[in-house]
Residue, then its C-alpha position, 0 to 999 in steps of 0.5 A: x468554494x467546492x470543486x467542480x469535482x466534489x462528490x457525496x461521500x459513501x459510507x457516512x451517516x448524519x447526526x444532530x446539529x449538522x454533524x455527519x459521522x464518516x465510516x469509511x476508515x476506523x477514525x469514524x471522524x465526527x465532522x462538524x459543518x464546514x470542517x474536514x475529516x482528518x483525511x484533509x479530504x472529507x468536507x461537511x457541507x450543510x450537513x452532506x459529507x462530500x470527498x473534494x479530491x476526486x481525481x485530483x492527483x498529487x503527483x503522476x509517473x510511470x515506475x517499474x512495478x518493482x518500485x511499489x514494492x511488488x516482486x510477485x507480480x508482473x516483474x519487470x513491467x512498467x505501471x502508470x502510478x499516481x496518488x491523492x493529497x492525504x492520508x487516513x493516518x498520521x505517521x511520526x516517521x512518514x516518508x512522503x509527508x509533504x504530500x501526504x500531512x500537507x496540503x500540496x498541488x492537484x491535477x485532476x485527472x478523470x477517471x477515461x483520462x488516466x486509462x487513455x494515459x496508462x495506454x499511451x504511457x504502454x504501461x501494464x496498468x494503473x498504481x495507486x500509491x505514493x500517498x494513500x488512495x483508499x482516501x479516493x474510495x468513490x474515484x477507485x470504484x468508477x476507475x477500476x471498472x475500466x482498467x479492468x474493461x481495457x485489459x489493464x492491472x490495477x494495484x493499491x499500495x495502502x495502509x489498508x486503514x479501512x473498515x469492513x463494509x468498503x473493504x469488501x467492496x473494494x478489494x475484489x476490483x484489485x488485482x494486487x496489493x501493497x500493504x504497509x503494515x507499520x509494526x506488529x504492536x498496537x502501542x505503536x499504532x496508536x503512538x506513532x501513527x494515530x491509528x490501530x492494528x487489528x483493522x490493517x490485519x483485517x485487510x491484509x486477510x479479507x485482501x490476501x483472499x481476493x487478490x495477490x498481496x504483498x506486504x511491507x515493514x518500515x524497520x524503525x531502530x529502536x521501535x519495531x525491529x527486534x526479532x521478537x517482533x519482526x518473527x511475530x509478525x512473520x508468523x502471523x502472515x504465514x498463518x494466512x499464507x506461507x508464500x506472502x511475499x515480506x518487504x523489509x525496507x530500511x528507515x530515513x530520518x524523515x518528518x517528525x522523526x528526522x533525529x532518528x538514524x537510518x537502520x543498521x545493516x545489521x539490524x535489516x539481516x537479523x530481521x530478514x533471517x527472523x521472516x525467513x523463518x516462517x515466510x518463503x519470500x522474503x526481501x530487504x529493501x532500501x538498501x543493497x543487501x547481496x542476496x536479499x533481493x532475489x526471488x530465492x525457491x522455497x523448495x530447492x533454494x535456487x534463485x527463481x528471479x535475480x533483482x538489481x535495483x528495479x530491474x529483474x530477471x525471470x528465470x521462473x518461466x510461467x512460475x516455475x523454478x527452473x531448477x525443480x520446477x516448484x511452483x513460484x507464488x506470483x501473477x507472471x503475464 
């Protein structure tokens, strides 16, 4: 039986023998009738590419903004935050698989709904996180019109596995960005995730151009943590901008890579000076690291925010250092 929250999918085209061909995200599943795309969302039925999980949400909490990760944005603020039951690719070291390459619980949520909640929640706005949201492409465009219209924020934290046409859709409707950017070599995309890098620099791009955009690295032991990778990649992001904030968060055993230790300390402070060296803001995450979770100003070296955990000080009134007065990279109010 379909849900009574179905919809036809955007960006899809239909073949011969009742095959249809998504063009959402760079899989480009061919979906016979009857099946899904390997999102688990995306149903052929009788030739008509339908999204099933419109609305319907895995998991509903209000966390502090810090927890998304984003640092440059709102500091302190609390955000409405909620996610589908899927995910565009197929991550070995996932760190929410039991939501995201499983089946798991709903609660629809409508779009009014979830605005009204983010309201009484006085929350700045609604996150679209845990799991991967752009899989919610057709919910994104009817929800995001009207946080925008209640003077709320909206934040995507994502893969950014999406192909062109609806990124450019899509990201002007955002007001900030999370994206996880798994490594800095294709090998590992295509081995460990069952994807591809240049679509994820694409968005990073097209996104660091509309909206404000941070960036997080899962550092893997032993697969994407040497310094020559961690500064490449480093060095790319400042050839879009040097004031891209870096998120360097330390790896658990999860999933199909559970025999795999947690990342030194060592590992994570090499890795921190590497980006530092082309990137202003830096940061270690998923483990205490002195120093490392401060706002540090790229012009005289004073601390501009104090972090412990997902609580911050803003020393950077409107953005500016306190001590210098160097402009901070950030949305502050």
């Amino acid at each position: 039986m379909i849900s009574r929250n179905a919809r036809e999918a955007l960006f899809y085209e239909k073949l011969d023998d009742g095959r249809v061909r998504c063009r959402l995200c760079p899989n480009l599943c061919v979906v016979k009738e009857g099946s899904f795309g390997r999102c688990m969302v995306r149903k052929n039925e009788s030739g008509r590419l339908l999204t099933l999980s419109y609305g319907n949400t895995v998991t509903v909490a209000t966390d502090p903004i810090e927890k998304k990760p984003l640092y440059h944005f709102m500091p302190g603020s609390p955000i409405l935050s909620i996610g589908p039951n899927g995910c565009t690719l197929t991550c070995d070291h996932c760190q929410n698989w039991r939501i995201s390459q499983e089946q798991a619980p709903v609660r629809y949520i409508s779009p009014e709904e979830l605005v009204e909640l983010a309201g009484r929640e006085r929350s700045i706005g609604g996150a679209f996180t845990y799991t991967e949201p752009l899989i919610w492409f057709e919910y994104l465009l009817d929800v995001l019109p009207l946080l925008a219209d209640a003077g709320l924020k909206s934040v995507l934290v994502t893969n950014g596995y999406l192909n062109e046409e609806p990124a450019r859709q899509i990201i002007p409707l955002v007001d900030a960005f999370n994206v996880d950017l798994k490594s800095f070599d294709d090998r590992f995309y295509r081995q460990y995730c069952g994807g591809s890098i240049e679509p994820v620099k694409s968005f990073i791009g097209l996104a660091a151009g509309n909206a404000h955009v941070e960036v997080t690295c899962l550092v893997i032991p032993g697969l994407n943590d040497t310094r020559e990778e961690i500064g490449k990649m480093a060095r790319w992001l400042a050839s879009i901008s040097r004031d891209i904030p870096l998120h360097l968060s330390r790896f658990f055993p999860r999933f199909r890579m559970d025999d795999r230790p947690p990342t030194p300390q060592e590992t994570l402070e090499m890795a921190y000076g590497a980006a530092r060296e082309y990137l202003d803001y830096v940061y270690v995450g998923n483990i205490f690291i002195e120093g490392t979770e401060n706002t540090i100003c790229p012009s005289c070296g004073a601390d501009a925010i104090l972090r412990s955990g997902y609580s911050a000080e803003l020393r950077a009134a409107g953005g500016k250092c306190p001590s210098c007065g160097h402009h901070i990279k950030g949305v502050w109010s």
